[in-house]
C-alpha positions as CSV (number, residue, x, y, z in Angstrom):
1,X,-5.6,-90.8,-63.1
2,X,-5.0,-88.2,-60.3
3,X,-8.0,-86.3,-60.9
4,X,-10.8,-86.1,-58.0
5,X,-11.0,-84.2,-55.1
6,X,-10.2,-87.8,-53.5
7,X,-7.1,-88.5,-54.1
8,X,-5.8,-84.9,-54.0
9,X,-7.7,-85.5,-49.9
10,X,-5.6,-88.9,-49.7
11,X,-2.0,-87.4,-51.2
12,X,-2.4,-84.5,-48.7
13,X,-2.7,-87.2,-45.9
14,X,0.7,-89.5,-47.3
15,X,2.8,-86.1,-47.4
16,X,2.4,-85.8,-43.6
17,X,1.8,-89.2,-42.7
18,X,5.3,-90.0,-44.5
19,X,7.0,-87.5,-43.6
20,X,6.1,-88.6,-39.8
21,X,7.2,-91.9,-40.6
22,X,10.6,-90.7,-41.8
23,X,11.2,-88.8,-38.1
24,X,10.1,-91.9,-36.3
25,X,12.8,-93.7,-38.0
26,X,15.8,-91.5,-37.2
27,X,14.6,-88.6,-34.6
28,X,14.3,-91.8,-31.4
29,X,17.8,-92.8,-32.3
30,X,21.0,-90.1,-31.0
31,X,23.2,-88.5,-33.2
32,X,25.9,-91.0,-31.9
33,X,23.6,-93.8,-34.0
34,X,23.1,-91.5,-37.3
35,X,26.5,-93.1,-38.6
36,X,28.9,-95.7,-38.2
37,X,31.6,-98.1,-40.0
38,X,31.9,-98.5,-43.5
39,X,29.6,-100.8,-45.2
40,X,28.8,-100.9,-48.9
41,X,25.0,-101.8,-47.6
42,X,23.9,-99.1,-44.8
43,X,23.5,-96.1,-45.3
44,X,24.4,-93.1,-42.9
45,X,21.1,-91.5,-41.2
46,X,21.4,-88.3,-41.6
47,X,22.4,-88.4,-45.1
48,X,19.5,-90.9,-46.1
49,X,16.8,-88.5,-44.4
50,X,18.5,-85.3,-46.9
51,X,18.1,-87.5,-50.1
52,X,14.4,-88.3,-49.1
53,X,13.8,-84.3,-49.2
54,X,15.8,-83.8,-51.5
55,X,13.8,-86.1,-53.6
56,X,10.9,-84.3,-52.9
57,X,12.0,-81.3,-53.9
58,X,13.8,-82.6,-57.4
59,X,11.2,-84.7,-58.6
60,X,8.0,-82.5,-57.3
61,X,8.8,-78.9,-56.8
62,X,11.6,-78.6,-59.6
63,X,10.4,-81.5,-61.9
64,X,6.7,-80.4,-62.0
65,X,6.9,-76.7,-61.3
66,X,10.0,-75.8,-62.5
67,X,11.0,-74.3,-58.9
68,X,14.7,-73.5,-57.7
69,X,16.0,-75.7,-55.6
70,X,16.7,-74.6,-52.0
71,X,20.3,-74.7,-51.9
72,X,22.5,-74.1,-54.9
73,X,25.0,-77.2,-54.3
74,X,22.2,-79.6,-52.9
75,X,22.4,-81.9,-56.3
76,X,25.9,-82.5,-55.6
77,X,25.3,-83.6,-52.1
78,X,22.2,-86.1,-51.9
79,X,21.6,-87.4,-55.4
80,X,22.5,-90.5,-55.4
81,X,22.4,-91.1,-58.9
82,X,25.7,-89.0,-58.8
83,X,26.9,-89.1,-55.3
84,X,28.9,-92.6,-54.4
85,X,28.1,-94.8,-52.0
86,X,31.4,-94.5,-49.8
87,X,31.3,-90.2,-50.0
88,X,28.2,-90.5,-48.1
89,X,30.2,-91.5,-45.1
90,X,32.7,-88.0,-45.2
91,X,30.5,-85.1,-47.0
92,X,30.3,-82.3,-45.3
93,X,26.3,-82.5,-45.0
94,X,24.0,-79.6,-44.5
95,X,23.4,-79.1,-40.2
96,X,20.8,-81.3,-39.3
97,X,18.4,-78.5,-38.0
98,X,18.6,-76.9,-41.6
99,X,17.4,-80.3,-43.2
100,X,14.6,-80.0,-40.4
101,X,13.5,-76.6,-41.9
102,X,14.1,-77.9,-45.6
103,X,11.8,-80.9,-45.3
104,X,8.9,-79.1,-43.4
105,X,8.9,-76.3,-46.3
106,X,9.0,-78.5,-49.2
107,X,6.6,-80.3,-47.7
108,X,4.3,-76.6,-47.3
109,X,4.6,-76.3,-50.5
110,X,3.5,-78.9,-51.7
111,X,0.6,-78.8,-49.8
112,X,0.2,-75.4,-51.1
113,X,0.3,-76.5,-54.6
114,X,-1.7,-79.8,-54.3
115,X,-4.9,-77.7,-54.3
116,X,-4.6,-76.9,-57.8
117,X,-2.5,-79.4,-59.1
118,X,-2.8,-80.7,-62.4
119,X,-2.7,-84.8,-62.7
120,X,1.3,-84.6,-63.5
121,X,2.1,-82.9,-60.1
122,X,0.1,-85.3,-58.6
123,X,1.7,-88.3,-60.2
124,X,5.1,-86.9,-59.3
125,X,4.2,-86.2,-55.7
126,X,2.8,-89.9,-55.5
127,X,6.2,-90.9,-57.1
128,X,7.7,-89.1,-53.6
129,X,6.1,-91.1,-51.2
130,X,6.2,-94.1,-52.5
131,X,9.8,-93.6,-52.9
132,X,9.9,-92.0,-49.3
133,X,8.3,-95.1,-48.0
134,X,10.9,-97.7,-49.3
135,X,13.0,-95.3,-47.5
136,X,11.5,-96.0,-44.5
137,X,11.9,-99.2,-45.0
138,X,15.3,-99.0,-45.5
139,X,15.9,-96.7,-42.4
140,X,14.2,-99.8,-40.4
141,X,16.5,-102.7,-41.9
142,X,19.3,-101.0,-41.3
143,X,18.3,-100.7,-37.8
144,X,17.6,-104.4,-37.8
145,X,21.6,-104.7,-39.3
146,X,22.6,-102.5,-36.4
147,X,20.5,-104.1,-33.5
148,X,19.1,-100.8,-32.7
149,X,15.8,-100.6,-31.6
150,X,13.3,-101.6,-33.5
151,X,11.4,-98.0,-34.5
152,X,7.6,-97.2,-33.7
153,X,6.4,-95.0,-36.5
154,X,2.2,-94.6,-36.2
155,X,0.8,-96.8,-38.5
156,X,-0.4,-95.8,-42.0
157,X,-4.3,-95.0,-42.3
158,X,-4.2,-94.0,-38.4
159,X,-4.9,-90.1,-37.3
160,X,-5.6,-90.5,-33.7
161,X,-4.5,-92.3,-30.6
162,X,-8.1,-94.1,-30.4
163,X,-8.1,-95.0,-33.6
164,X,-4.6,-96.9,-33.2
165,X,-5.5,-98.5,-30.2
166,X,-8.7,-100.3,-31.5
167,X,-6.8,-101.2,-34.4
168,X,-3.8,-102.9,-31.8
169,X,-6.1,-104.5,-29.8
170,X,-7.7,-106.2,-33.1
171,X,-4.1,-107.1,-34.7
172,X,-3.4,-108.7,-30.9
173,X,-6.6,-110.7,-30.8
174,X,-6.4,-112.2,-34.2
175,X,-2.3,-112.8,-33.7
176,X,-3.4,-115.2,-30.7
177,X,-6.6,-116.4,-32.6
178,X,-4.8,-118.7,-34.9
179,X,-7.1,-121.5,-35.6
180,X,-5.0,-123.4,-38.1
181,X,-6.7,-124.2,-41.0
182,X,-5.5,-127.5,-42.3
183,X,-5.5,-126.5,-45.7
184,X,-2.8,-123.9,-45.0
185,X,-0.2,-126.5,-44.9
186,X,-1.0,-128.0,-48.1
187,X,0.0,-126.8,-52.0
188,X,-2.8,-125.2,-54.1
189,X,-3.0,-127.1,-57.6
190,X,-3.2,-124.0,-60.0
191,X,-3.8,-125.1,-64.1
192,X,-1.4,-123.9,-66.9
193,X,-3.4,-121.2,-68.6
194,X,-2.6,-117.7,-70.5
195,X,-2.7,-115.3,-67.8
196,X,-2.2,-111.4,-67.6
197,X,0.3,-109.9,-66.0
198,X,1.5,-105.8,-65.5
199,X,-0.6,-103.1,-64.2
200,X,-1.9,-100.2,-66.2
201,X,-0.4,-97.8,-63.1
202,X,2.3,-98.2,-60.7
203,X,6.0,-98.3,-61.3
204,X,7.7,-97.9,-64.1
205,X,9.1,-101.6,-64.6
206,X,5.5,-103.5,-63.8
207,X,3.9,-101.5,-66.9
208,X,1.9,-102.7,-69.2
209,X,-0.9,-105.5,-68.7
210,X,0.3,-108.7,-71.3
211,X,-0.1,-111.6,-71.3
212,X,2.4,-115.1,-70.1
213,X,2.0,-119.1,-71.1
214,X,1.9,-120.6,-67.2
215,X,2.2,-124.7,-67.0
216,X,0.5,-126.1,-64.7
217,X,2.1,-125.6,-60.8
218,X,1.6,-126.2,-57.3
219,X,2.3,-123.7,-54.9
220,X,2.9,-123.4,-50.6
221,X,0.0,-121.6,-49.1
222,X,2.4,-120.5,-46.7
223,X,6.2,-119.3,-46.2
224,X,8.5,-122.0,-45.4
225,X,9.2,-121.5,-41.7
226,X,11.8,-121.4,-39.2
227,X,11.6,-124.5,-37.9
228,X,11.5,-125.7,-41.4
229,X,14.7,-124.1,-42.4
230,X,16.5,-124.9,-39.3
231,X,16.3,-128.4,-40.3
232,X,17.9,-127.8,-43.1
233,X,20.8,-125.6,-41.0
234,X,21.0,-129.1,-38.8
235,X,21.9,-130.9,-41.5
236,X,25.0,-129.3,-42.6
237,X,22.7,-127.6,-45.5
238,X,25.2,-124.8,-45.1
239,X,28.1,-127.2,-45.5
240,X,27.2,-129.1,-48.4
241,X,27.6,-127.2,-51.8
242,X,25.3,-129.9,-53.8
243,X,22.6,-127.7,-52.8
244,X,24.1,-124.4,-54.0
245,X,24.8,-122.9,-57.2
246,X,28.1,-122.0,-57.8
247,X,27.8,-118.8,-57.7
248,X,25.8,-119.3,-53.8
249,X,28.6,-122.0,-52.8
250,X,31.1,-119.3,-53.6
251,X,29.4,-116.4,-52.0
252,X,28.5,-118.6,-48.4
253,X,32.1,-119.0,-48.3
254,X,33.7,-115.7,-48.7
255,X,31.0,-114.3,-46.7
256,X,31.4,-117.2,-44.2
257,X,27.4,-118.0,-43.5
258,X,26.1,-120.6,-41.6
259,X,22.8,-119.8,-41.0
260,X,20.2,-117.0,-41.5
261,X,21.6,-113.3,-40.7
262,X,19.6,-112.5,-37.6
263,X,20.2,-116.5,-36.5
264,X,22.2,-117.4,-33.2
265,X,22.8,-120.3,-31.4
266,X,22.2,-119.7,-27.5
267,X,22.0,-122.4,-24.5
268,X,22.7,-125.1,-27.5
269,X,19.6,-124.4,-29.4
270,X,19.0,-121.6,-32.1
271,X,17.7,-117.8,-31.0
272,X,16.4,-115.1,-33.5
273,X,17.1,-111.5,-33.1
274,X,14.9,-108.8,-33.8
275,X,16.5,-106.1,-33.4
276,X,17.5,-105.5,-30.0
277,X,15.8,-108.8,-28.4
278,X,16.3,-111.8,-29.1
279,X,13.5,-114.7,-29.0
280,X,13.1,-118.4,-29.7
281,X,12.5,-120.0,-33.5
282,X,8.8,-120.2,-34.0
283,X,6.9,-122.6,-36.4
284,X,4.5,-119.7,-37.0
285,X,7.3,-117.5,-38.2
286,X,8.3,-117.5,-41.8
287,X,12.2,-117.4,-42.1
288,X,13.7,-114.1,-43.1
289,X,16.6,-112.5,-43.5
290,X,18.1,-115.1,-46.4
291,X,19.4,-114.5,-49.7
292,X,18.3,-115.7,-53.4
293,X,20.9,-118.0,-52.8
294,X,20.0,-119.6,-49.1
295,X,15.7,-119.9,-50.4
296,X,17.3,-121.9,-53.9
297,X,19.8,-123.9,-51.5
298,X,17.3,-124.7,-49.1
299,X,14.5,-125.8,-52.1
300,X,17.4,-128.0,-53.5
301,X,17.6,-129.6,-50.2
302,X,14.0,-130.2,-49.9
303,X,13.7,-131.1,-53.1
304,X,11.1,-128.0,-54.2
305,X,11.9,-125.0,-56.5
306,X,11.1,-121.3,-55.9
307,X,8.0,-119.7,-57.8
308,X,8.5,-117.8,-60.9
309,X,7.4,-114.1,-60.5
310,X,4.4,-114.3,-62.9
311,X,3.4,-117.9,-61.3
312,X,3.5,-115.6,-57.8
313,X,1.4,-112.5,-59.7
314,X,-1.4,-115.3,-60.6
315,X,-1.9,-117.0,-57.2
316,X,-2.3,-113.8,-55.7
317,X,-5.6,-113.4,-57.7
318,X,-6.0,-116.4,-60.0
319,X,-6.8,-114.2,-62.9
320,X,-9.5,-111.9,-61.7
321,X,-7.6,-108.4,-62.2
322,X,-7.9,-107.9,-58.4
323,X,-5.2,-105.6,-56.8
324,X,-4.6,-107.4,-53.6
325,X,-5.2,-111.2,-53.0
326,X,-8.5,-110.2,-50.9
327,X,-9.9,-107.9,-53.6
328,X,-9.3,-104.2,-55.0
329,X,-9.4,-102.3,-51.9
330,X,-6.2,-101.2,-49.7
331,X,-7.8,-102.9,-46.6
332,X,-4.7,-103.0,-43.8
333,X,-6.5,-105.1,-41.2
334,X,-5.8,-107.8,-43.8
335,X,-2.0,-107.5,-43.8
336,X,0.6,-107.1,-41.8
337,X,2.1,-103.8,-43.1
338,X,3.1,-100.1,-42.6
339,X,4.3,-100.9,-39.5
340,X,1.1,-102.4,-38.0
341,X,2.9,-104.0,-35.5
342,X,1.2,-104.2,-31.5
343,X,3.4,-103.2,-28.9
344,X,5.4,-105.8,-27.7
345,X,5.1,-108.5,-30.3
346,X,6.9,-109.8,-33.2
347,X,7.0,-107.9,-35.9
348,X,6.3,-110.9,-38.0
349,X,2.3,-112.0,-37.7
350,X,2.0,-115.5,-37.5
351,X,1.0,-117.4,-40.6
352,X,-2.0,-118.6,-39.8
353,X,-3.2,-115.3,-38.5
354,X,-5.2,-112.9,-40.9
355,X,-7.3,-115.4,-42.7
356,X,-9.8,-112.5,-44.5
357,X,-6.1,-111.6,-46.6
358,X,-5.8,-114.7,-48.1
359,X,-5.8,-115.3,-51.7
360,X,-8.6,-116.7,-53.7
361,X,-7.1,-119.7,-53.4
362,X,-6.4,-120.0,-49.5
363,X,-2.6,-119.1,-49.8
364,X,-1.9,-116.7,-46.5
365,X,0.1,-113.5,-46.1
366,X,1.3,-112.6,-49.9
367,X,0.8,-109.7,-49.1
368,X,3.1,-108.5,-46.4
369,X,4.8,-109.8,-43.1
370,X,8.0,-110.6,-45.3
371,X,9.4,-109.9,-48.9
372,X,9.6,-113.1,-50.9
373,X,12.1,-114.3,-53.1
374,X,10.9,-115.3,-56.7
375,X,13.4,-117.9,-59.3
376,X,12.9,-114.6,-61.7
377,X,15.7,-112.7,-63.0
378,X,15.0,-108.8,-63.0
379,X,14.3,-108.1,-66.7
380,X,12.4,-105.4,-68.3
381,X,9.3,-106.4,-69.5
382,X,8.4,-105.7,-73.5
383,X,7.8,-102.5,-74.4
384,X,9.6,-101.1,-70.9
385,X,9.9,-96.9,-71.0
386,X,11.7,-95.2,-67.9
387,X,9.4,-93.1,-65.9
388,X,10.4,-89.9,-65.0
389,X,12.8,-91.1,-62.2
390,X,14.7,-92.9,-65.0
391,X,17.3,-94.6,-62.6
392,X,14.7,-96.6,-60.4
393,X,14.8,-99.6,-62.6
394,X,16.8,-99.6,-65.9
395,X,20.2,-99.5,-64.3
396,X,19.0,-102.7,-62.7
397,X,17.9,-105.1,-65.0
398,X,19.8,-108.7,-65.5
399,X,21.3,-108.0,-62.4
400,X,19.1,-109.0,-59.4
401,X,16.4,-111.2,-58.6
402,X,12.6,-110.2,-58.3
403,X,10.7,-110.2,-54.8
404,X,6.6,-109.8,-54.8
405,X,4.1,-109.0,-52.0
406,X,5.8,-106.2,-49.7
407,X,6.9,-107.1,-45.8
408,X,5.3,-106.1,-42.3
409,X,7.0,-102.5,-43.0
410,X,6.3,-101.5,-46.5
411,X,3.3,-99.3,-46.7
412,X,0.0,-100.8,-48.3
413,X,-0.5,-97.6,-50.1
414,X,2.3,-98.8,-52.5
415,X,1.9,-102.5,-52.6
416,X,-0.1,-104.4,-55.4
417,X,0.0,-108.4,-56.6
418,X,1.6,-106.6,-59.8
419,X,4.8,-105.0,-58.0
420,X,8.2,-106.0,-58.4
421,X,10.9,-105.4,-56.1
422,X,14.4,-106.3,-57.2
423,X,17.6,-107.0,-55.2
424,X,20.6,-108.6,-55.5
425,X,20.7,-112.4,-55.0
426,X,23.8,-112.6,-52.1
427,X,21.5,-109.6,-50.1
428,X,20.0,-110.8,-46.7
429,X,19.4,-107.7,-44.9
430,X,16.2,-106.9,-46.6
431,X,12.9,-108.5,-44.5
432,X,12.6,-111.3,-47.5
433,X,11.8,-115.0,-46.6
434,X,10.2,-117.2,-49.6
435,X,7.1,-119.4,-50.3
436,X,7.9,-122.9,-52.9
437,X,6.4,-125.0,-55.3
438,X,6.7,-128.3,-56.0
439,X,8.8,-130.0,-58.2
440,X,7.2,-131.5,-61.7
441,X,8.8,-134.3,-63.5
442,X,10.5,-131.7,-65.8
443,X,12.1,-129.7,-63.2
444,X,13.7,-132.4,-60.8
C-alpha cells in the first residue's frame, strides 16, 4: 500500500506540514489561553499538543520500531486511553519548552527512518497525522467554544507564500462568483439499488467494501441553511417538544438551548459568531453548530428526515467507486478544507460556490465546509477488526451518531465519501450542520 518513492515523498511533507499546523493552533494564543474552567468537552492546550507527540512517538517510533520512549513516565501523563478527562486540568505536565524539543525530535526521527521504511512504518506514521489532524481540528473548535481567535495555520498542499496567495485570490473570486444554479435548490431523485459501501483503506471502522439494499430516496443538494433554520427558531421550534425525541426534549432543557451554539440575538434580529466576530445570518451559510438532536427536531418541523449514512456514501458518487464526489483525486480547490480559508472571510464557503466539487449528481459541498449529521447509529460494520490504535472506534459503537464529508478545517488528505466520523448526539461544538431528504409515504 505504502510502497513507492511517492508516497514516502508525500508522508515526509504531512509530518512537517502537520506538525506546523499543530503550532499555528496553540503557539498565536498566550499561556494565559492554554487552559481554563472545567469542562467535560475542552481540552487544556498544552496537554492536547503533548498527547499529539506523544502519539507520535507510541504508535510510530515504539509501535513500529520498537524505540524507548523519551521519558520514562510519559504513558502515565498523555495517553488518554488511561489518563481521565478531569486530571488533564491538574497534572503536573512536562515544561512546555521540553514538549517543543520532544516533538521536533520525534519528528527527526521519523524522517530519519521514513527513508527506509517498510509499508507498516509507513501505515503507522499515516495513522499519526491523520490522527494529528483531527487534533487540529479539535484545537480550532475549542477556540470557536472559547471565542478566541480564529487560528491561521498555512493551508495543506501549500509550500510557499506565492503559492498561497494565488490559491486565496482563486478561493475569493469563486466565493463572490456564486451564480446560483437553480438546480441546487432542488432534491436529487436517487433509485433503490444494491450499492457498495466501505473502503479497502482508511480507518479502521469504514473497512471492508460490502454491499447495502438502498430504497429509493430523495436527497437536498444543499445544507439546510441559516435562514432556513432560523425559521424554525422563530417559531418556538425550540419550545415545542412534538418535534424532539425524548431523549432531545430532555437534553434542550437541562442544557437550556434556544437556538444554535454560536447563535445570538443582537439589535432584535439574530447574529452568528465566529469566533471572535460576530456577523449577520446568511442564506448562503449552512447552519452549524447543532446537535443530532436540533438537525432531527428541525426535520420533524419541516416535515423531512435526516439521510442514512450509506444513503449519504452513495450520493457522494452514485456508485462509481470514486473517492471524492468530483472523482479519485485529492483536488482542494474543490473543497473548502484544511483550513483554506481567505483572509478575512467566513470560514464557511457559500453553497453555491465551488461548483467543479459537486457530486455526480449536482449535490454541492459534501465534501467539506461543515460536518453533517447522518440518522445512522455508530455500529461496527460486519466483520469489524480494531486497527492497531484499538481505542479509536470500538469503545464507541452504539453510542453516538455517524457524520460524513469532513468541515472547512479537516484536512483533505484524510477525507473520503467512505469515512465516518462519530459523535455524540447532544454535541454541538463540533463544525457539523446537516443536509435532508424527503419524506416517503412510509416514513411520515
Amino acid at each position: 500500500m505504502f510502497a513507492t518513492d511517492t508516497i514516502r515523498d508525500a508522508l515526509a511533507s504531512w509530518v512537517v506540514d502537520a506538525g506546523h499546523r499543530s503550532r499555528a493552533c496553540v503557539l498565536d494564543l498566550p499561556e494565559s489561553q492554554w487552559t481554563f474552567e472545567y469542562s467535560r468537552l475542552l481540552t487544556p492546550f498544552d496537554w492536547e499538543f503533548a498527547h499529539v507527540t506523544w502519539f507520535h512517538e507510541r504508535f510510530v517510533l515504539r509501535e513500529a520500531l520498537g524505540q524507548l520512549p523519551r521519558h520514562s513516565h510519559i504513558d502515565g501523563l498523555y495517553d488518554s486511553s488511561v489518563v481521565p478527562h478531569a486530571d488533564r486540568y491538574h497534572l503536573e505536565l512536562l515544561p512546555f519548552d521540553d514538549v517543543l524539543a520532544w516533538d521536533d525530535d520525534v519528528r527527526q526521527r521519523e524522517l530519519a527512518a521514513l527513508e527506509t521504511a517498510d509499508d507498516r512504518f509507513m501505515q503507522l506514521l499515516a495513522l499519526a497525522i491523520f490522527h494529528e489532524d483531527m487534533h487540529a481540528e479539535a484545537f480550532t473548535w475549542m477556540r470557536q467554544s472559547l471565542a478566541y481567535p480564529r487560528p491561521r495555520p498555512t493551508p495543506e498542499f501549500e509550500t510557499d507564500k506565492k503559492r498561497a496567495r494565488t490559491r486565496a485570490r482563486a478561493a475569493a473570486s469563486v466565493d463572490v462568483d456564486l451564480d446560483l444554479d437553480l438546480d441546487c435548490d432542488c432534491d436529487l431523485a436517487v433509485d433503490g439499488a444494491v450499492v457498495r459501501v466501505g473502503s479497502t483503506v482508511g480507518f479502521d471502522n469504514e473497512l471492508e467494501p460490502h454491499d447495502v439494499l438502498l430504497s429509493s430516496f430523495r436527497i437536498s443538494r444543499r445544507c439546510v441553511d441559516e435562514i432556513e433554520f432560523l425559521a424554525f427558531v422563530e417559531d418556538d421550534g425550540y419550545e415545542r417538544d412534538e418535534f424532539w425525541c425524548p431523549e432531545g426534549a430532555s437534553w434542550k432543557r437541562r442544557a437550556d438551548v434556544h437556538a444554535p451554539a454560536t447563535w445570538a440575538k443582537a439589535n432584535g434580529g439574530w447574529c452568528v459568531r465566529e469566533f471572535d466576530r460576530h456577523r449577520t445570518l446568511s442564506a448562503s451559510c449552512p447552519v452549524i453548530h447543532v446537535s443530532w438532536y436540533e438537525a432531527s427536531a428541525w426535520c420533524r418541523w419541516a416535515g423531512r428526515r435526516l439521510p442514512t449514512e450509506h444513503e449519504w456514501e452513495y450520493t457522494a458518487s452514485l456508485g462509481d467507486g470514486r473517492r471524492f464526489p468530483w472523482g479519485d483525486a485529492a483536488e482542494p480547490g474543490r473543497s473548502r478544507t484544511g483550513f483554506s480559508v481567505p483572509e478575512g472571510s467566513s470560514f464557511l464557503v457559500a453553497q453555491e460556490a465551488l461548483r467543479t466539487g459537486r457530486s455526480p449528481g449536482g449535490v454541492s459541498q459534501m465534501i467539506g465546509n461543515v460536518w453533517e449529521w447522518t440518522s445512522s447509529v455508530f455500529l461496527p460494520y460486519t466483520g469489524f477488526r480494531p486497527g492497531t490504535y484499538e481505542n479509536y472506534s470500538a469503545p464507541f459503537f452504539g453510542s453516538r451518531r455517524v457524520l460524513r464529508g469532513g468541515s472547512w478545517c479537516t484536512t483533505l488528505r484524510m477525507l473520503s465519501n467512505s469515512m465516518r466520523n462519530f459523535f455524540e448526539p447532544e454535541r454541538r461544538d463540533i463544525f457539523a450542520g446537516f443536509r435532508t431528504c424527503a419524506l416517503d409515504h412510509d416514513d411520515s
